[in-house]
C-alpha positions in Angstrom: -68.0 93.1 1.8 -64.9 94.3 4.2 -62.6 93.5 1.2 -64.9 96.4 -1.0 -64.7 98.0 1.3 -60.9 97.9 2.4 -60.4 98.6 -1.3 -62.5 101.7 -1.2 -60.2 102.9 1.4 -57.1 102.3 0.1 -58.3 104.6 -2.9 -59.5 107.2 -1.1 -56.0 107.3 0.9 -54.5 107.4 -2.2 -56.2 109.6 -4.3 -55.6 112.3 -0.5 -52.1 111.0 -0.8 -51.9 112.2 -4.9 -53.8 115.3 -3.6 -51.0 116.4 -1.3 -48.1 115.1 -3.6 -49.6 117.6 -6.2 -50.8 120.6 -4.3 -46.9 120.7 -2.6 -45.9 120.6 -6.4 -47.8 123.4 -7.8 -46.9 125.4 -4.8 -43.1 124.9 -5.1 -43.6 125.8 -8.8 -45.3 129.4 -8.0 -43.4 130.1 -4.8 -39.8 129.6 -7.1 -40.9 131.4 -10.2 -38.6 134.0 -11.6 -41.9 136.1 -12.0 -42.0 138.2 -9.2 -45.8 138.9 -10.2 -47.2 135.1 -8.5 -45.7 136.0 -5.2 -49.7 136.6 -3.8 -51.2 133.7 -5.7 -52.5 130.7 -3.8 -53.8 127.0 -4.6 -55.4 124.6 -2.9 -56.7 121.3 -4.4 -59.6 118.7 -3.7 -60.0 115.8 -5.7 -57.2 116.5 -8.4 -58.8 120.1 -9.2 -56.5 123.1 -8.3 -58.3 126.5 -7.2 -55.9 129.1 -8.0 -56.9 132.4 -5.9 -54.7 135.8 -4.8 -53.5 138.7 -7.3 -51.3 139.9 -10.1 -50.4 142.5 -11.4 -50.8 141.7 -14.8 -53.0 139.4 -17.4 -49.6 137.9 -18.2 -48.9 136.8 -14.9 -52.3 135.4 -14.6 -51.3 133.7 -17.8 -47.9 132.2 -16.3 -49.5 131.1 -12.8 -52.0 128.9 -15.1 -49.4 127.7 -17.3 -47.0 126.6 -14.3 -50.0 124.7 -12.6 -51.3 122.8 -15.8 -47.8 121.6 -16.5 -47.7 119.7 -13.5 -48.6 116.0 -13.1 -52.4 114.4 -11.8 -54.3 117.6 -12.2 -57.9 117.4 -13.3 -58.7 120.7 -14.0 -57.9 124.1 -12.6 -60.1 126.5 -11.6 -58.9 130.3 -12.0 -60.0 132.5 -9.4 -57.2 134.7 -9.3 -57.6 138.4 -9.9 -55.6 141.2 -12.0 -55.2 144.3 -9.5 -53.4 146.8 -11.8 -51.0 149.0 -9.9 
């Protein structure tokens, strides 16, 4: 049993590990966009899904933030919670 059980650990570790590997990804991707417009969206992840949240300005920069996030590696799914606040 402590072997399972060691091995269940080591997953959960490194699926947490994979989690923060990712999440410091997509966040470098929005935070050095040329698109001024992602400058108030966040992310946060759990279990390889990403939870996009904040404004924009525009559909189109709703459009990019979800582009930029789905092109990076060991994402699940994302979730898009971010909203359009016309100026």
């Amino acid at each position: 049993m402590k072997r399972q059980n060691e091995h269940a650990d080591t997953d959960h570790f490194d699926a947490e590990r994979r989690d923060r590997e990712t999440i410091t990804a997509v966040r470098h991707r929005i935070e050095h966009t040329r698109h001024k417009g992602l400058r108030r969206v966040k992310a946060k992840i759990t279990e390889g899904t990403v939870t996009l949240t904040g404004s924009v300005p525009s559909e189109d920069d709703r459009d990019i933030a979800l582009e930029l996030v789905r092109s990076v590696k060991h994402i699940g799914s994302v979730i898009d919670e971010i909203e359009v606040v016309r100026a």
